[in-house]
TORFI-639618 format. One record per residue (C-alpha): residue number from 0; x, y, z. Coordinates in steps of 0.02 Angstrom, whole numbers, padded with zeros to 5 digits. Last residue first. Example, Ala and Ser with C-alpha at 12.3 -4.5 7.8 and 13.67 -1.06 7.14 Angstrom:
1_00684_-00053_00357 $
0_00615_-00225_00390 $
***
This chain:
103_-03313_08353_05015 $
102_-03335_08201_04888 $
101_-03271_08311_04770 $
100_-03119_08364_04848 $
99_-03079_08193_04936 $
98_-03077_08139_04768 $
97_-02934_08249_04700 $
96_-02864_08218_04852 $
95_-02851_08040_04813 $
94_-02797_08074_04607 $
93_-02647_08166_04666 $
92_-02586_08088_04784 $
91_-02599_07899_04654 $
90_-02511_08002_04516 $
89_-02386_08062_04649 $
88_-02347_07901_04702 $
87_-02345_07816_04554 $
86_-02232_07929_04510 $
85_-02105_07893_04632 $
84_-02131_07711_04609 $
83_-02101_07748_04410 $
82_-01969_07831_04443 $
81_-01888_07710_04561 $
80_-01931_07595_04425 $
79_-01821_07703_04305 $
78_-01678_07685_04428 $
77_-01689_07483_04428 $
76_-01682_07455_04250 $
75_-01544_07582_04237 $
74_-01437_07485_04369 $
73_-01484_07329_04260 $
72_-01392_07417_04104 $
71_-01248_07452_04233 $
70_-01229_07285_04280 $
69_-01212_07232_04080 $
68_-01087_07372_04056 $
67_-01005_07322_04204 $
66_-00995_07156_04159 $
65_-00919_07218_03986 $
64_-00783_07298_04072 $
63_-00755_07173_04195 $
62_-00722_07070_04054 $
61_-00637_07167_03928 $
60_-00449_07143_03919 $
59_-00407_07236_03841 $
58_-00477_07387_03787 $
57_-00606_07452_03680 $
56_-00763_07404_03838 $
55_-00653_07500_03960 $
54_-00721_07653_03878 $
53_-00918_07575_03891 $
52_-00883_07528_04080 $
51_-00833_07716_04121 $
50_-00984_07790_04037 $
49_-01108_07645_04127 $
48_-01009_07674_04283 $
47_-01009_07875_04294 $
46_-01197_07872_04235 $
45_-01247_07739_04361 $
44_-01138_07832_04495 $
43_-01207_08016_04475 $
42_-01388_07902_04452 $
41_-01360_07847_04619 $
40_-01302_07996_04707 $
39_-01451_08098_04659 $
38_-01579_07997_04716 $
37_-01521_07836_04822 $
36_-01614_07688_04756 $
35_-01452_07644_04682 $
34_-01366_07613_04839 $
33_-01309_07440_04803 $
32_-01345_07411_04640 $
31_-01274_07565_04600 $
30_-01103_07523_04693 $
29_-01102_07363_04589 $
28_-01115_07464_04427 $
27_-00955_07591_04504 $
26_-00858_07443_04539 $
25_-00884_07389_04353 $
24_-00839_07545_04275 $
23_-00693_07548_04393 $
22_-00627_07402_04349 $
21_-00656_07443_04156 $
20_-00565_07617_04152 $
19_-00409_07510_04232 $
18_-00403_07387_04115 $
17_-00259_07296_04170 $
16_-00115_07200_04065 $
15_00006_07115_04152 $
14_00189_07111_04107 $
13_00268_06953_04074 $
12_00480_06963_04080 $
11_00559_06803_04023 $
10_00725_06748_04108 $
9_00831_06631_03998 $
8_00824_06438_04068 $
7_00791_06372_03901 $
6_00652_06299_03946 $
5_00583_06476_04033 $
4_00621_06557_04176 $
3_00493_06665_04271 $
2_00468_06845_04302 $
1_00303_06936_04333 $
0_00269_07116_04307 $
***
């Protein structure tokens, strides 16, 4: 709460509004970006940041709520190429001994 006088020399009392639901939407987005690639722990915190980001989204005021959101959307970007590395992976496995088998 911050107090200042104003031109009429009366004391005004400002109290600032936080979006708590949005902070930590957005902390958890960068967190995912960060350690994302991680299996289970980064989708725990994609999910928990994208879900928390979209809440702070209805309150004011919205900004790191809404970046967040965005971060978040890239988070999922980056956990579905995982999966698609991870199949790729397997696909590519699968189809080598699958030749090895023949040509043996």
């Amino acid at each position: 709460m911050e107090v200042y006088d104003d031109r009429y020399n009366r004391t005004v009392y400002v109290e600032r509004r936080t979006n708590g639901l949005g902070t930590a939407g957005f902390v958890l987005a960068v967190l995912t970006l960060l350690l994302g690639w991680i299996p289970v722990f980064g989708w725990f915190t994609w999910a928990l940041g994208l879900l928390f980001s979209f809440i702070g989204m209805f309150k004011a005021p919205r900004g790191l709520a809404i970046a967040g959101f965005v971060i978040s959307l890239l988070g999922l970007i980056m956990i579905l190429f995982v999966f698609a590395l991870i199949a790729a992976a397997i696909g590519v496995a699968g189809v080598s001994s699958a030749i090895v088998a023949t040509l043996l």
